[in-house]
C-alpha positions in Angstrom: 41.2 165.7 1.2 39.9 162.9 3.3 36.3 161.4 2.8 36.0 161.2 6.3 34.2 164.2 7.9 34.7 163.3 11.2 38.6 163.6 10.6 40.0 167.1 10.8 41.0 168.9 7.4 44.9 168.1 7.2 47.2 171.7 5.9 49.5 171.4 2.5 52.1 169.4 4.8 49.4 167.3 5.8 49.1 168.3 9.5 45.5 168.3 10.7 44.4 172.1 11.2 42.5 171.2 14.5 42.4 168.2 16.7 39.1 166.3 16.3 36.8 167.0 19.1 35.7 164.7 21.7 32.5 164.0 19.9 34.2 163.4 17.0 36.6 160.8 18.8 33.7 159.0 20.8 31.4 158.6 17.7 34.7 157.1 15.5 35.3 154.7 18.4 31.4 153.7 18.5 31.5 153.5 14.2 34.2 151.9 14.1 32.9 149.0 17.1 30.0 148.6 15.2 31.8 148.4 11.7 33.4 145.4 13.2 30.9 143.9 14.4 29.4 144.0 10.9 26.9 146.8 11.5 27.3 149.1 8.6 24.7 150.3 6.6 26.5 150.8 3.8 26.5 147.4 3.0 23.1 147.1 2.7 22.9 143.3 3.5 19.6 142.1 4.8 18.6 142.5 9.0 19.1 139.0 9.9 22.5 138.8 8.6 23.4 141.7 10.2 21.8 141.3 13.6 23.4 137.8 13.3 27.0 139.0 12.6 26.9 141.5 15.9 25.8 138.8 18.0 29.1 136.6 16.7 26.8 134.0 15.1 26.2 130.4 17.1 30.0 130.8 18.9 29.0 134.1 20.0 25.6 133.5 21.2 27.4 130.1 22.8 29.8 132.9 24.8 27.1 134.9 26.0 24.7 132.2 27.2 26.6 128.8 28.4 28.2 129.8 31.3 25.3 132.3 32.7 22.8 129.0 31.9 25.2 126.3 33.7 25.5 128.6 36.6 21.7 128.9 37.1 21.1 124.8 35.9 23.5 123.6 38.8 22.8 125.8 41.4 19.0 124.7 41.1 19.7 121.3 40.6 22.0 121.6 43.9 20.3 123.4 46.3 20.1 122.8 49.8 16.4 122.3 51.3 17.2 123.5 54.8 19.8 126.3 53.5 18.5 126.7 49.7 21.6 127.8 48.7 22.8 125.6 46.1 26.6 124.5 45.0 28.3 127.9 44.7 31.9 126.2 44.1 30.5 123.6 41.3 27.9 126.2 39.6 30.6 128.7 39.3 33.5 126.8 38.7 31.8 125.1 35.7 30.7 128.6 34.9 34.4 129.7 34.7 35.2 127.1 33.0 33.1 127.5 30.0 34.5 130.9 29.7 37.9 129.6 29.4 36.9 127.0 27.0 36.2 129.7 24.8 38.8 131.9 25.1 41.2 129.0 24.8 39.1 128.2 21.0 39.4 131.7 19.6 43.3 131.8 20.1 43.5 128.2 19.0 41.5 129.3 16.0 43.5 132.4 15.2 40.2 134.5 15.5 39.6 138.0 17.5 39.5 137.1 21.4 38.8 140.2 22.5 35.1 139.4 23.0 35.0 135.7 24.8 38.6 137.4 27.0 36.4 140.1 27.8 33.5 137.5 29.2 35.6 135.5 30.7 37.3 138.3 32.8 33.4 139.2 33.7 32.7 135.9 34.4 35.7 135.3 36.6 35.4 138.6 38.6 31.6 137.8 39.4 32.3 134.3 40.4 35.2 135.8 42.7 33.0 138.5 44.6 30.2 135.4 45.1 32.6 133.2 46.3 34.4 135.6 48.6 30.5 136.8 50.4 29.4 132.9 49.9 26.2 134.2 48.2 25.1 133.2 44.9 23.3 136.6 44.1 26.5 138.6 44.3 27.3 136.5 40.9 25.3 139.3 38.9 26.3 142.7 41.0 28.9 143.3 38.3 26.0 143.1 35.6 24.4 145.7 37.9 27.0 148.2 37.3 27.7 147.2 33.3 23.5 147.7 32.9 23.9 150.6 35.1 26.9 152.5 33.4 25.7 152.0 29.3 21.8 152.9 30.2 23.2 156.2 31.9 25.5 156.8 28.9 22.9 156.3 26.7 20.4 158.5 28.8 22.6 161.7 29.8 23.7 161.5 25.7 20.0 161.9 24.4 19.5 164.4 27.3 22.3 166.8 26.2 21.1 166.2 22.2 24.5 163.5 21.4 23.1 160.4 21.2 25.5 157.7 21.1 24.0 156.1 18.4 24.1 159.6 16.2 27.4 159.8 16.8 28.2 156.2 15.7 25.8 156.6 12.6 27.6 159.8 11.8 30.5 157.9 11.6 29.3 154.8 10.0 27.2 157.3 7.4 30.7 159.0 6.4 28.7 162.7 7.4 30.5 163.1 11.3 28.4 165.4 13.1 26.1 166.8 10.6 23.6 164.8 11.3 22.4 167.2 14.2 21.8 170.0 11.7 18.8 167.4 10.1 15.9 167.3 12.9 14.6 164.2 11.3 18.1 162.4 12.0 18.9 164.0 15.2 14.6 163.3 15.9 15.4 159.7 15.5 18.9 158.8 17.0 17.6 161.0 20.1 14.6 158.6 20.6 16.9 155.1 19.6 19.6 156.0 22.2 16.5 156.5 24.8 14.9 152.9 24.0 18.8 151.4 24.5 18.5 153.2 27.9 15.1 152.3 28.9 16.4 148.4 27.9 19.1 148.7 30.2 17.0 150.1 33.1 14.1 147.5 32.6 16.7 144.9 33.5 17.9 146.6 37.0 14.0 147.7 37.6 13.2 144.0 37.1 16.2 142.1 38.7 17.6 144.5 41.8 14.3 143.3 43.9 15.3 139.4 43.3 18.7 140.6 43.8 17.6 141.7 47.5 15.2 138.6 47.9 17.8 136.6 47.3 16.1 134.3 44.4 19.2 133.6 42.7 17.6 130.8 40.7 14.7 133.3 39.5 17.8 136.5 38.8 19.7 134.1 36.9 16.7 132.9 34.5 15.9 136.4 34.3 19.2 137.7 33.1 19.3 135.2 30.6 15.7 136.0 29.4 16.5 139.8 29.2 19.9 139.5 27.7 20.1 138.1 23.9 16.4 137.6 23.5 15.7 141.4 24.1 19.2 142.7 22.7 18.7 141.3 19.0 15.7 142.7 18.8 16.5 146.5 19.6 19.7 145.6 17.9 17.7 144.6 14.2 15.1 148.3 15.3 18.3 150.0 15.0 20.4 149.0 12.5 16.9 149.0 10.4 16.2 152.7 11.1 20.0 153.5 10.7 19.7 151.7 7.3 16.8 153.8 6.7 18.6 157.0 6.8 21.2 156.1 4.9 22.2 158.1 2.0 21.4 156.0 -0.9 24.5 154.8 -3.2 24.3 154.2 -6.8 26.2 150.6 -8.0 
């Protein structure tokens, strides 16, 4: 029989019985993300290492930051007095850039690419949509919708009682969905998946106005300010109070 709960229970030919339910499916896809990523508490390694590991270590903080910082350093440093728009074509393309750079490493070093191909397509389509209004704000609409989409996910799952980060500890925890039967457990994934959500909608609360002022320098500062800085944080809560309810292993 397989250890894995959230698998269904195959029949003497070794046919599963019952397809896994959607559930099931969504919080393997979430475990197994985060497994990746190095996020399992069955290691038991320490916070920092952890935390450090699912931000990709200095090349993946490198990915997520360069290009979002040269956009917002070269527009500043070329805007226009009379228009204050600054350098859309140079900010952006440098932006681009950077992203391909990147990309270009990770299959030159053999290593995953799914993450730096994944910001360079954001990147890309963001500097596309700016350059096709001619405003630098529309650089961060896509953000809007990414910030928008996960903080509702993470909202309507806690509302319905399957949090997202339940059903990915469930998985990670090797107990599926049982976790919902222990109010403790389901107490505390409920109130994690709300915090992820009330992350995601502090950054549109904060940034949509300068979105609509048109402060691009301001947006883009922000952005950066509210994106790994606040992430590892909730990220090291999380993984701490996964940790916690962890079923101890003996060595």
């Amino acid at each position: 029989m397989s250890d894995d709960p959230s698998r269904p229970v195959p029949d003497g030919d070794g046919v599963p019985l019952e397809p896994p339910s959607a559930a099931e499916s969504v919080g393997a896809a979430l475990g197994s993300a985060a497994r990746r990523a190095g996020l399992d508490p069955a290691q038991h390694g320490s916070t920092g290492a952890a935390v450090w590991s699912a931000m990709g270590g200095v090349r993946g903080i490198l990915e997520s930051v360069l290009p979002s910082l040269a956009f917002v350093v070269l527009f500043t440093l070329t805007i226009d007095p009379e228009t204050r728009q600054g350098n859309l074509w140079l900010s952006l393309g440098v932006s681009v850039g950077l992203a391909v750079v990147f990309t270009l490493a990770r299959l030159v070093a053999k290593s995953p690419p799914s993450a730096a191909i994944g910001g360079l397509l954001a990147t890309a389509g963001a500097a596309v949509l700016a350059l096709v209004t001619g405003r630098g704000q529309d650089n961060f609409v896509l953000g809007f919708f990414t910030n928008g989409a996960y903080g509702s996910a993470f909202l309507v799952s806690a509302l319905i009682g399957w949090p997202l980060i339940g059903l990915a500890a469930g998985y990670l925890l090797g107990e599926g969905t049982r976790w919902r039967n222990d109010p403790r457990k389901r107490r505390a994934y409920t109130w994690l998946s709300l915090a992820w959500a009330a992350l995601f909608a502090a950054r549109l609360i904060v940034q949509l106005p300068l979105y609509f002022a048109g402060d691009v320098v301001a947006l883009g500062t922000l952005k950066i300010v509210m994106g790994l800085p606040l992430f590892a944080p909730m990220l090291a809560v999380t993984w701490l109070v996964v940790r916690s309810l962890s079923p101890r292993r003996e060595s």
